[in-house]
N, C-alpha and C positions, 0 to 999 in steps of 0.2 A: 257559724264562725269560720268553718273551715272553704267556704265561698266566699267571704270577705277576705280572705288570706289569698286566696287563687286571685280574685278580683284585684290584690293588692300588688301581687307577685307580677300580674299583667303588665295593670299600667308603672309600677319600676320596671320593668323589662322596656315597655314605650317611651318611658322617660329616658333610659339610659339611650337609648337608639336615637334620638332628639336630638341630646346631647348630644353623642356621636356625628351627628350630622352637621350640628351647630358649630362643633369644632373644624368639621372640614370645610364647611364656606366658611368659616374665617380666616380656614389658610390659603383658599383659594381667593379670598377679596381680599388681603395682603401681596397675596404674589401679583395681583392684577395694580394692585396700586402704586406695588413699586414697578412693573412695568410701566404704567403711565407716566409714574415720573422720571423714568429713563428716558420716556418719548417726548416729553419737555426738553429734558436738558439736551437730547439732540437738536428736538428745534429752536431751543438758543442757540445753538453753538452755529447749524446752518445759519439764524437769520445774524449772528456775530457778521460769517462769509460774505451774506448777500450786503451788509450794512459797509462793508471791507470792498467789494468789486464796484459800487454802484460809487463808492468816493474816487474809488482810482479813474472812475469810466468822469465822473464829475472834472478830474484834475482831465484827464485827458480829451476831455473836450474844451477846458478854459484854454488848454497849449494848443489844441488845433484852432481858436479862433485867434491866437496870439499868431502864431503862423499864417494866416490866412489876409489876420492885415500886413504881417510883413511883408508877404506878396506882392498886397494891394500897394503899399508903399514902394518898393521895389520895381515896380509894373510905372509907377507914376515918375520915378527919377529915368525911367529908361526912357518914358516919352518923354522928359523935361529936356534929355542929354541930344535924342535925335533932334528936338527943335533947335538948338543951338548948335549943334554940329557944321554946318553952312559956314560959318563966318570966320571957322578957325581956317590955318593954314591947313596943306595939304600931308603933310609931314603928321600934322598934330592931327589932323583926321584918320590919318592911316591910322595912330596910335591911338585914339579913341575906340574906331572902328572896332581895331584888336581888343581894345578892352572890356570895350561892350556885349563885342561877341563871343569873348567868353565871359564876361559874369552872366548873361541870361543863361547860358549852357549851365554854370553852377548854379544858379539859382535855381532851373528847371529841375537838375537832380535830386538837389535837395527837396524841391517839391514833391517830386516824383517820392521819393523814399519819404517821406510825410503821409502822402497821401497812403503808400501801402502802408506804414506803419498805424495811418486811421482805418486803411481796413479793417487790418490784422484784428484791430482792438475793438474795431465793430463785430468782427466775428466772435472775439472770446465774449464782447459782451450777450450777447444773442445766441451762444451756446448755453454760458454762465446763467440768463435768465431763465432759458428751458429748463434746464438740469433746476435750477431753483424751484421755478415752478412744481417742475414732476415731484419733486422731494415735498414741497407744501404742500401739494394735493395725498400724497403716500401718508405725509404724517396726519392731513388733517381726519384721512379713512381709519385712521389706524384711532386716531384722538375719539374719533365717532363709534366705530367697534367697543373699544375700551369703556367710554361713556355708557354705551351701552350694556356692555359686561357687568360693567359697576353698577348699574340702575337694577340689574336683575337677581345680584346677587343682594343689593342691600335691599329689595322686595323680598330674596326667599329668607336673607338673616330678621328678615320682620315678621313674616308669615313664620318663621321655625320660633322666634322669639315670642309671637303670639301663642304660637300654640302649646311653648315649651310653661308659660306662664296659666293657660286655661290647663293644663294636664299639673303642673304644681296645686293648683288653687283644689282640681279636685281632689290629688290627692292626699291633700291637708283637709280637706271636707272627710273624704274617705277616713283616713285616719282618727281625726278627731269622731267618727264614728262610732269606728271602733273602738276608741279607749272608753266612748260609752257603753257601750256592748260589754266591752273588758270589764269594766266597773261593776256591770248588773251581773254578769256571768261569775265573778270573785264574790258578789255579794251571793249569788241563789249557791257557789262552791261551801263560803262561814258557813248557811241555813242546813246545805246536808249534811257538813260536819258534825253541826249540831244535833240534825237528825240521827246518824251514823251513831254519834255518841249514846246517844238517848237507845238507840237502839241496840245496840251493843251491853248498853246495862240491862236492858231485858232479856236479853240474849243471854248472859250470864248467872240471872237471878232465874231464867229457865233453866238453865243447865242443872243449877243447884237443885230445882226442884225435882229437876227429870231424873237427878241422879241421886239422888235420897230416893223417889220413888222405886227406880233402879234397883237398888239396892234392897228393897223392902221387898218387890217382888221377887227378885234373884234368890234373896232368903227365903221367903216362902215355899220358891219350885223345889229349893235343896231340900227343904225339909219336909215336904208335904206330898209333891212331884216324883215318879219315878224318874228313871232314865229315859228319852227320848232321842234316839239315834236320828231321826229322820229331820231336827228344827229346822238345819240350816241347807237349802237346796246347793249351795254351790260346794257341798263337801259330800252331798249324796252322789254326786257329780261322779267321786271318788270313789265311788263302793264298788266292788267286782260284783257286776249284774245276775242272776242266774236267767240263761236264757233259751232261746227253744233251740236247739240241736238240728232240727229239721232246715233251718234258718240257716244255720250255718254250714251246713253240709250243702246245700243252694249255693250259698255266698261262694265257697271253693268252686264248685261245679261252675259257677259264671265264669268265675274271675282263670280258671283256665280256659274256654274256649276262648275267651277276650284277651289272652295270652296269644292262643293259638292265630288268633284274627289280626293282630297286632304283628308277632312277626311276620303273617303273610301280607302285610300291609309294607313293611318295611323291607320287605325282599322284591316285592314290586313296584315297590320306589326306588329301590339303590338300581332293579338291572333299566328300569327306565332310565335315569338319569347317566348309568355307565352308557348305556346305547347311543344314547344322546349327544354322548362325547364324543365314541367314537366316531358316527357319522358328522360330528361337525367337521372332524377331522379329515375325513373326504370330501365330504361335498360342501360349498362348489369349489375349494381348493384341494386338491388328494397331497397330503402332504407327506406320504409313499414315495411320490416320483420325483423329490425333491425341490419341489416348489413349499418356499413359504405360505404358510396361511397367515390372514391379517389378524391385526392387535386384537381385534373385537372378540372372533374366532377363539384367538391363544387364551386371552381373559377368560370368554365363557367357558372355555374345556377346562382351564387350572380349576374356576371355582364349580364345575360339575366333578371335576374329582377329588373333592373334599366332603364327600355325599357320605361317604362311608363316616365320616367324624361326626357327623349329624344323627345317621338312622342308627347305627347300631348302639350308644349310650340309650337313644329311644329304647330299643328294644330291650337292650339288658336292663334299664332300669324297673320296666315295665314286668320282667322277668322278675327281675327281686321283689318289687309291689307284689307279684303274687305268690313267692318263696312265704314272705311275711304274713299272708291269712296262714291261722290254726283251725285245727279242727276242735282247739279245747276254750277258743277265744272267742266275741264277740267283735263282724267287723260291721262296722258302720262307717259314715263319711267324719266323724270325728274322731274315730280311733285310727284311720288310714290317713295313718302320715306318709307313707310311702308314695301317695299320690302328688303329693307336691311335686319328691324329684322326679315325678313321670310329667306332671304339667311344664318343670324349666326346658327339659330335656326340649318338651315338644314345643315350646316357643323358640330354641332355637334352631329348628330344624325350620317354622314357619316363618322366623327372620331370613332363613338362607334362603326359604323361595321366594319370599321378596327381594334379595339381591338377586338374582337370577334373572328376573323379568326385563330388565331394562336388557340386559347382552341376549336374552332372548331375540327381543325385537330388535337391537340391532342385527342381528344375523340371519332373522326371517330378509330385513330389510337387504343386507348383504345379497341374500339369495333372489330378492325380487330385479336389485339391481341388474342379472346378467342379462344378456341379449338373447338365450332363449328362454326367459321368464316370458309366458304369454298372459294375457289380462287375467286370462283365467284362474290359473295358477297363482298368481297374487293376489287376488280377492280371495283363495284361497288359506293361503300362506296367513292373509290378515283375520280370516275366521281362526285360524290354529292358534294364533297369538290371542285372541280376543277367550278360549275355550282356557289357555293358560292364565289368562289373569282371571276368569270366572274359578277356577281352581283353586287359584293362590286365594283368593276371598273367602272362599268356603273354609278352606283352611283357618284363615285368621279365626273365621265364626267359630271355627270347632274349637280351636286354643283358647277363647276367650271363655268360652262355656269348663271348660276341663280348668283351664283357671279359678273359674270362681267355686265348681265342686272342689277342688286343692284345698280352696283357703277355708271351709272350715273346720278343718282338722288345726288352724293356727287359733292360737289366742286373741290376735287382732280380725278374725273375723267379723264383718259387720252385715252380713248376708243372712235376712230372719230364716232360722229352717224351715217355714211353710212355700219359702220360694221354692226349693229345693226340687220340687217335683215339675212345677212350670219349667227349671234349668234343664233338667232332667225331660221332659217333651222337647225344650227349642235342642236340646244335644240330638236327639233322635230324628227331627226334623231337619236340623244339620248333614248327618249321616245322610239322611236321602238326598237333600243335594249336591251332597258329594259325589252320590252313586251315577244321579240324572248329568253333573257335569264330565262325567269319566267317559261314561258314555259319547257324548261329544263331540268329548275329545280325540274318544279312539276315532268318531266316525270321521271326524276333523281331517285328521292324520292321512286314515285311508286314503280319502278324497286325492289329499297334496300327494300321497306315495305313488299313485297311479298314473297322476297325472307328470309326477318326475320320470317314471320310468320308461315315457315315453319320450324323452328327450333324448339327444344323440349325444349329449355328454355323460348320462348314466351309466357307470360301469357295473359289475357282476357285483362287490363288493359293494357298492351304494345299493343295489339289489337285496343283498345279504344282510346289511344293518337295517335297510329299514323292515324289514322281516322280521330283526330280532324285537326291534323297537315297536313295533306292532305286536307281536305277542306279550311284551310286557304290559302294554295298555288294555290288550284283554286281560291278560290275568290282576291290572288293576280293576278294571269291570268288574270282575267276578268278585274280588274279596272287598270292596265298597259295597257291593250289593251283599254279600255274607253280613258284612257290618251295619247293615240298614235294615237288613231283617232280624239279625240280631238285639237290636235294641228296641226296633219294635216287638218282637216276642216277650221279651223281659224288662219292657217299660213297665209293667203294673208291680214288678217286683222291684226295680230297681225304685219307685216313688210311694209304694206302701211301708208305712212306719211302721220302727222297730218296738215289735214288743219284748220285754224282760220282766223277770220276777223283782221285789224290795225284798229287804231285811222282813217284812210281817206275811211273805208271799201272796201277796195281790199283783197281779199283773197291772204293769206301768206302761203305757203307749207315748210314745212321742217325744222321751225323756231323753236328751241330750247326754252320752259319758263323756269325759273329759279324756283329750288324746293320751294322757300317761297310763289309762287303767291296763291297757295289756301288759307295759312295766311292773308297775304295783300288781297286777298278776303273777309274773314270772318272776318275780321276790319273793311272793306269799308262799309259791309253790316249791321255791327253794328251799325256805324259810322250814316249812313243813316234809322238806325230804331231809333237810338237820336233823331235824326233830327224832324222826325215826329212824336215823341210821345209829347203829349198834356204838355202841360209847369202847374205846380201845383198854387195852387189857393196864390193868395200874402196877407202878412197883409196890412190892410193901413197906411198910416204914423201917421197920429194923434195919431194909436193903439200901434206902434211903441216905438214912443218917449215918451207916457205914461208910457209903459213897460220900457224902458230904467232907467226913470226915479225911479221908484219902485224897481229896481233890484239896481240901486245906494243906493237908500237909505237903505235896506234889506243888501244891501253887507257891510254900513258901520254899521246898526246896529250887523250884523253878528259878526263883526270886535271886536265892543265893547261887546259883548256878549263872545265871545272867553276871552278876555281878562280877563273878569271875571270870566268866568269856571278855566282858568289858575290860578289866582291869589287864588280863594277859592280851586281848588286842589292840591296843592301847600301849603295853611294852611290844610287842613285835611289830607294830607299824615303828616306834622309835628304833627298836635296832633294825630295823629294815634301812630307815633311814640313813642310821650309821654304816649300815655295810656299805649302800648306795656310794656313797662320797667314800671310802674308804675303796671304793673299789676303782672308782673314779678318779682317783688319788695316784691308785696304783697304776692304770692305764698310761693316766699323763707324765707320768715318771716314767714308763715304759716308751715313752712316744719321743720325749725326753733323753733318755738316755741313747735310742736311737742314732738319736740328731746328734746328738755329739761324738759318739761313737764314728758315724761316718764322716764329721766335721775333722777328729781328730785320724782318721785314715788320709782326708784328704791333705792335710796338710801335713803329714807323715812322707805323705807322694811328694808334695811341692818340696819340702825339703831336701828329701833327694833327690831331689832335680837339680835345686841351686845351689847343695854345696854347704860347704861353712863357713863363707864368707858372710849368707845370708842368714847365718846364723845368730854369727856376733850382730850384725845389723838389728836385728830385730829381736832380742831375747826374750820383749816382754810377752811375743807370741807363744812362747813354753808354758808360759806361766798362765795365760789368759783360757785356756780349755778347761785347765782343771779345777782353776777357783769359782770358774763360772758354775757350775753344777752345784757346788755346795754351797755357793752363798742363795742359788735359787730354790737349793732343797731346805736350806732353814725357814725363806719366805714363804715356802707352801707347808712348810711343817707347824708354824705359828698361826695360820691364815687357815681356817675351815672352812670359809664360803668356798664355793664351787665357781663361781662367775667371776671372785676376784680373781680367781687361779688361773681362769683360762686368760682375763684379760692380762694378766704377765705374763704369762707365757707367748700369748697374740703379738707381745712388744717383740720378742726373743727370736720370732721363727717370722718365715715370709709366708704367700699368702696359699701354699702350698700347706705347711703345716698346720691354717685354720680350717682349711676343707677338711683334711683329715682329722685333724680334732673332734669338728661338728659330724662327719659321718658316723667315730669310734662314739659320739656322746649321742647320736641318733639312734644307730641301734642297739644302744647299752640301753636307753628309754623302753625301743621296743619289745628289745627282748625282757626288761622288766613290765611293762605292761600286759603283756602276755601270762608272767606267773603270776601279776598280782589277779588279773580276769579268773583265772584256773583255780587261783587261790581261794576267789568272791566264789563260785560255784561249789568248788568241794566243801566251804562255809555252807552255803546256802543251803545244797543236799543235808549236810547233816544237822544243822538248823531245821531242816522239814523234817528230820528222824527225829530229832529231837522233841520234837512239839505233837508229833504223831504219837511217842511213846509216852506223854504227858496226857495224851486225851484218852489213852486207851488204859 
């Protein structure tokens, strides 16, 4: 079915492409046809011209033979004139003579100017023809191209039309195929239903049966069977093992020299990788003497000094995997969970030496580029690259192997444990050729170091790192090869299975625990130092219900005590309130009185200045100081908001007086804020005395 559908999917895709094509020669045999009939209606219009010149060339040859006899006639009166000339007088001959001899003078002009005028026109004719011609032979190439055009497009609209009809036809065969196919495959779809059904009622009347049986036996085991701790393996899984001691005191004893091996593994990687940097950094650009080094360079030194973010999680993780064996616990690769974060760790320390490789070689390559790189030394330089990427593989092998010992401490493990011990050879097999590729690569190195230091651009300092950098690759020699002896000494130990005691003390070989049991361990063990830690000393009851009672009555005096602090806080926020504005009152009536005060000095001055004439002038000014205060002190004596007050007052005084208002009503706020802070705390303090002398 699903080949009929591909097969189906094909040819629509062929068809629609067809199509597609069908569509464009039909707009390309449109555009050709209306060009054709563009090239008609020119050549009408030219054979219009040519039908136009060849009549005028017609008229102008009738007037040139009209002409030609009047010559002829003209030519025949001048001989008729000269024969009879003789017989006239001699007077009348003089005037003949004259007459004669100038009409042929006009009449020659005339001829004359005929005849060019019949050139003239034999010339435009015989231009006019040419130019006609070239134009009908132009359009009859172009009539012929077109023809053509059109002959090959109406072949490919017939060959696409042909073949657009054989690809329909099949795929209405195709089709109608498959709706036979569909038919039979819908009809064998009812038959399984049907089956499905039928079978599902057996399914069901099994079930019944399996579970009466079920049940008959379940009753049976309860009542006839003792307990059996052991039925179901995947909760034996569960039981804290009892196991050989000797086993476990081994297990410690590995898993620190593999501690110890592990950070000398990662201490002679980091000082490799520091060295590494810093010699890139000198050679072949010393970037000391102020010369930039290139991109490639800068790149590979930034991500060689990110070596430290890589090895040391390695190593601290690795450090805690082995904090985490007990000596009162059973470890195996299923209760060592610890080893997973030691396997991410070390993936991504073997991802960063796969970025590495690529600015490697470019920078071997950097250095082969100089002018005194000799062949030597670069076939070189390409063994030390080629010893670096044999490295980096061995690596991946080793992560991939520490990988799959991780996963089966997980629940999704799908790795049978009798592999376990083959992982456990290719891991120790691995370790060797990490040890044979170190080697190498130290010898690698050497090689290239000797043969640099004999160039004239080595300085003391390129001298000096690769010395350092050569020691580190011995001391990775050394501890690859610790590590390869190491797991070959302790490979019979690291793939002989774990034996432990059951609940009936028979020793179990090869029995999988499940990673939580050291948990459920370190609960049980809690569990059981509960148990027997001494139970604390009790009150007695008469002291009890003494106390009980004192704490009732304290809770209700508490009660009514609250109630009273509420109710008197609650009246001294309200006359706080009142003083507030009352005080506020008195301010602005102070501020108030002020102003008038000096209002009424100053006009005490003007007065006597001007006299009493300005007296009588203006009396209502006596009278205007004094009414003003009292009809404003009844407005602010009726009027208790605080905002109306200042905005009447704000009418009264200029903008001198609202500065001053808002400063006096600024720090009258702060200075209230301040006793009511002081207030909340001396509250608060003896609110905490209060509640103190309640619980004691």
């Amino acid at each position: 079915m699903s080949d009929l559908q591909t097969k189906y999917q094909k040819l629509a895709q062929e068809f629609a492409k067809v199509r597609a094509q069908n569509q464009v020669l039909k707009k390309a045999v449109i555009e050709e046809q209306a060009k054709q009939n563009d090239a008609k209606e020119q050549l009408k219009v030219r054979d219009q011209k040519i039908r136009k010149f060849e009549q005028e060339l017609d008229s102008l040859t009738f007037r040139n033979q009209q002409l030609t006899k009047r010559v002829n006639f003209l030519q025949d009166e001048l001989d008729i004139h000269e024969s009879k000339g003789g017989k006239k007088s001699k007077n009348k001959d003089m005037d003949n003579a004259t007459h004669v001899k100038t009409s042929p003078n006009v009449i020659g002009e005339e001829l004359r100017g005929k005849i060019h005028e019949n050139e003239t026109l034999h010339k435009q004719l015989y231009d006019l023809s040419e130019e006609h011609r070239k134009i009908v032979t132009e359009l009859s190439s172009k009539l012929a191209n077109l023809e053509r055009d059109s002959s090959q497009h109406h072949s490919v609209i017939e060959a696409s039309e042909k073949q657009f009809k054989e690809t329909l036809e099949r795929l209405q065969q195709e089709r109608a195929r498959m709706e036979v196919q569909l038919q039979a495959r819908d009809k064998e779809v009812r038959e399984s239903l049907g089956r499905a059904e039928q079978c599902s009622e057996e399914l069901r009347r099994t079930k019944e049966e399996l579970g009466s049986k079920l049940s008959w036996a379940t009753r049976i085991i309860q009542d006839k069977l003792p307990f059996n701790d052991e039925e179901l393996p995947e909760l034996s899984r569960l039981n804290v093992p009892a196991h050989d001691k000797k086993h476990q005191h081994r297990s410690m004893e590995v898993m620190g020299q593999a501690s110890t091996l592990v950070k000398e593994l990662c201490a002679g990687l980091s000082n490799f990788h520091t060295y590494t940097e810093q010699r890139s950094k000198i050679f072949p650009i010393d970037s000391g003497t102020g010369m930039p080094i290139s991109q490639v360079n800068q790149k590979f030194c930034s991500h060689l000094h990110e070596n430290a973010s890589y090895l040391r999680p390695l190593e601290q993780s690795f450090a805690a995997f082995n904090e985490s064996t007990r000596d009162d616990a059973l470890t195996t690769l299923e209760t060592a969970t610890g080893l997973q974060d030691v396997a991410a760790k070390f993936s991504k320390y073997v991802a960063y030496l796969q970025k590495l490789l690529p600015y490697q070689l470019l920078s071997i390559e950097e250095e082969c580029h100089l002018s005194t790189c000799s062949q030597t030394l670069e076939s070189r330089n390409m063994e030390l690259h080629a010893s670096l990427q044999r490295m980096s593989s061995v690596f991946t092998t080793v992560e991939s192997y520490v990988s799959l010992l991780a996963s089966a401490s997980t629940t999704s493990c799908e790795c049978p444990q009798a592999n376990f011990k083959t992982i456990y050879e290719k891991l120790a097999e691995s370790f060797t050729n990490l040890y044979e590729v170190m080697k190498d690569l130290s010898k690698n190195y050497n090689f290239k170091v000797s043969l640099e230091h004999q160039l004239p651009i080595a300085s003391q300092k390129l001298k000096t790192t690769d010395e350092c950098v050569v020691s580190s690759l011995i001391s990775l020699v050394t501890c690859t090869g610790k590590i390869s002896n190491f797991m070959k000494t302790n490979l019979d130990f690291f793939t002989r299975p774990v034996g432990y005691g059951n609940s009936m003390g028979s020793s179990v070989g090869g029995q999988s625990t499940s990673p939580c049991v050291p948990l459920l361990r370190q609960r049980a063990v809690a569990f059981m130092a509960a148990l027997t830690k001494p139970c604390p000393e009790t009150v007695p009851y008469s002291t009890a219900v003494q106390n009980q009672r004192i704490l009732l009555s304290s809770t209700e005096s508490k009660e009514g005590l609250a109630q009273q602090v509420a109710s008197s806080s609650s009246r001294i926020a309200r006359l706080e309130q009142e003083k507030e504005h009352w005080v506020l009152e008195a301010q602005l009536m102070q501020i108030k009185y002020d102003r008038e005060m000096q209002k009424s000095a100053e006009l005490e001055s003007v007065l006597k200045g001007q006299g009493g004439v300005t007296i009588k002038q203006s009396p209502s000014q006596d009278k205007i100081p004094p009414s003003t205060p009292a009809s404003k002190h009844d407005d602010i004596a009726q009027d208790t908001s605080m905002l109306g007050t200042a905005d009447k007052l704000a009418m009264d005084f200029g903008g001198s007086d609202e500065t001053s208002r808002e400063n006096m009503i600024k720090s009258h706020y702060t200075s209230r804020l301040l006793e009511l802070r002081t207030h909340q705390q001396i509250c608060d303090s003896k609110g905490v005395n209060f509640s103190a002398e309640v619980c004691h």
